[in-house]
ZAMARGU-4260 file (C-alpha; in steps of 0.2 Angstrom, whole numbers, plus 5000, padded with zeros to 4 digits):
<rodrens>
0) 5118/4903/4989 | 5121/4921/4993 | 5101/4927/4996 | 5093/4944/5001 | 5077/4946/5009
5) 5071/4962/5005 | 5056/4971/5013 | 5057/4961/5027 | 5055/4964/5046 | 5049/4947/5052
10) 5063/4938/5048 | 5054/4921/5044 | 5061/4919/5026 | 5076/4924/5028 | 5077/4911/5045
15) 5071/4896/5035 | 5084/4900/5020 | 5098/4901/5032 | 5091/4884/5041 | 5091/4875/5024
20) 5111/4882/5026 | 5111/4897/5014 | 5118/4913/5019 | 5103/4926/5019 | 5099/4941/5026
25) 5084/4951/5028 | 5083/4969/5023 | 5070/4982/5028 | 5068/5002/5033 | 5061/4994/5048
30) 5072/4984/5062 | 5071/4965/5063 | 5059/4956/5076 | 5071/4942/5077 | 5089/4941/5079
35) 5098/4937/5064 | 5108/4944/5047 | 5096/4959/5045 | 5099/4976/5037 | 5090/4988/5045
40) 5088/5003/5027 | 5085/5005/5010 | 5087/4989/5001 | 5092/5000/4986 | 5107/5002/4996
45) 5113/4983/4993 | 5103/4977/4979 | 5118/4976/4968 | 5129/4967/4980 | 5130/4951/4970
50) 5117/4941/4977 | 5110/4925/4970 | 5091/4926/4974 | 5082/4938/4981 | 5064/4937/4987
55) 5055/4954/4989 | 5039/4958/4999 | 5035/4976/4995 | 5021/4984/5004 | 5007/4981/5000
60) 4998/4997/5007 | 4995/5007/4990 | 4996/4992/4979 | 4983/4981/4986 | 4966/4979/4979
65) 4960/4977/4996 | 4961/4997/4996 | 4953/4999/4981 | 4940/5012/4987 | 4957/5023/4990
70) 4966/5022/4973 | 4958/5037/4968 | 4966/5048/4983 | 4983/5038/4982 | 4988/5040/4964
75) 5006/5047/4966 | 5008/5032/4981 | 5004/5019/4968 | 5012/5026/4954 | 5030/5027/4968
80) 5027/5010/4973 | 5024/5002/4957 | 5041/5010/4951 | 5048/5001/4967 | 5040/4986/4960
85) 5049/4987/4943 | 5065/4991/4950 | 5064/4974/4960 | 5060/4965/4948 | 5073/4971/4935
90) 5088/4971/4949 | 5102/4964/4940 | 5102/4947/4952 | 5099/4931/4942 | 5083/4923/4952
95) 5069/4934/4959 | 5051/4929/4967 | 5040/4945/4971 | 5028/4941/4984 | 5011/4950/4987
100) 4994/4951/4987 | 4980/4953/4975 | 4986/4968/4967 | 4987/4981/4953 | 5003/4973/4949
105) 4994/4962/4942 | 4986/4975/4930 | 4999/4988/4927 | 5015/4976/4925 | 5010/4961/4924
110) 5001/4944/4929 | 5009/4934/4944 | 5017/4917/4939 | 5005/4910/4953 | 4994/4911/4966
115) 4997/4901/4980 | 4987/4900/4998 | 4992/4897/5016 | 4983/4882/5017 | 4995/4871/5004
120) 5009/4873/5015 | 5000/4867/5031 | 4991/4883/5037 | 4973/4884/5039 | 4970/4901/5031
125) 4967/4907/5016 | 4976/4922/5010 | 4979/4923/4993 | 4996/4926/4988 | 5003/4931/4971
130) 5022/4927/4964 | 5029/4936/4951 | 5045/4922/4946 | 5063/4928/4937 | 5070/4910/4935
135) 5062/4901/4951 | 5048/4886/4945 | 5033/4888/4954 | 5031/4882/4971 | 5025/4865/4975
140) 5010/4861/4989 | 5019/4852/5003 | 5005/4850/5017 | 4987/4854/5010 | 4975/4855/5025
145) 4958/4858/5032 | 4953/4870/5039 | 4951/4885/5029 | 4948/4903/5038 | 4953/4918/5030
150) 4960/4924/5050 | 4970/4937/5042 | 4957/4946/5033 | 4946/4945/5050 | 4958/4953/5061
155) 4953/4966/5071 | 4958/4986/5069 | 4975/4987/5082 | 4990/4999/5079 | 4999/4981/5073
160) 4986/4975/5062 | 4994/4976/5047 | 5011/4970/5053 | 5004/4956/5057 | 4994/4954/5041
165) 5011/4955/5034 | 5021/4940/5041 | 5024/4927/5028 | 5017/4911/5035 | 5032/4898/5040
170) 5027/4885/5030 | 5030/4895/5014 | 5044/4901/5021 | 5050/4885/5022 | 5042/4880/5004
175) 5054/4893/4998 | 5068/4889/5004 | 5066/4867/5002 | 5061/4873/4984 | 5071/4888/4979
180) 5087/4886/4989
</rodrens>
């Protein structure tokens, strides 16, 4: 399968989908911390490009509900990145998962599919995750554990702190890419 990883810097999905020997690339304005397919721009640039799947994690910085106290200064941010949203989800490619957090998407477009957590695929964290599917079932537990911290939501103010809030966690990754690939 032909898969694009869009608004991605990590390069954890797109690495776990190339392992399972698919030919993915990750696409973000911002460069790639691991060595692989990646393009570094607009993925508006290469949405239409024929691709099979595409797995999109827009940012979640004025779409969060974890920001809430700031919606009511951010109201032209929101309404940009929901039209980002929209235009993911209606790219003409056949099977789409839309990754984020709580979030308005979830009240101006529409409810996620699901709601998974770190901690079903072998992490112990909690981080709520919602998935918006386009022709992708919903993805399947494969290591529920103990342990459950919510070390993301805890992390300390830094320059990096929300780069590093935004890593998907590589047992989903892998989830995806087992499941979906």
């Amino acid at each position: 399968m032909r898969i694009l990883i869009a608004c991605e810097y990590s390069g954890r999905v797109r690495d776990a989908f190339i392992r399972a020997g698919h030919d993915a690339i990750s696409c973000d304005l911002l460069p790639t911390d691991e060595p692989g397919p990646h393009y570094q721009g607009d993925v508006r640039d290469m949405i239409g490009d024929g691709w099979d799947l595409m797995i999109a994690h827009p940012s979640c910085t004025h779409l969060a509900v974890s920001g809430a106290r700031w919606f009511k200064d951010k109201l032209t941010e929101q309404a940009e990145a929901l039209d980002f949203v929209k235009m993911l989800m209606n790219a003409p490619i056949e099977l789409i998962a839309i990754e984020n957090p709580i979030s308005i998407i979830s009240s101006r477009i529409r409810k996620p599919d699901q709601i998974i957590q770190p901690w079903q695929y072998g992490h112990g964290e909690t981080k709520a995750t919602c998935l918006w599917l386009k022709n992708l079932p919903k993805l399947t537990p494969t290591n529920i554990v103990e342990g459950r911290e919510a070390r993301v939501h805890k992390m300390p103010p830094s320059p990096d702190r929300w780069k590093e809030r935004s890593r998907t966690f590589v047992g989903i990754a892998a989830a995806m890419a087992a499941q979906w690939g």
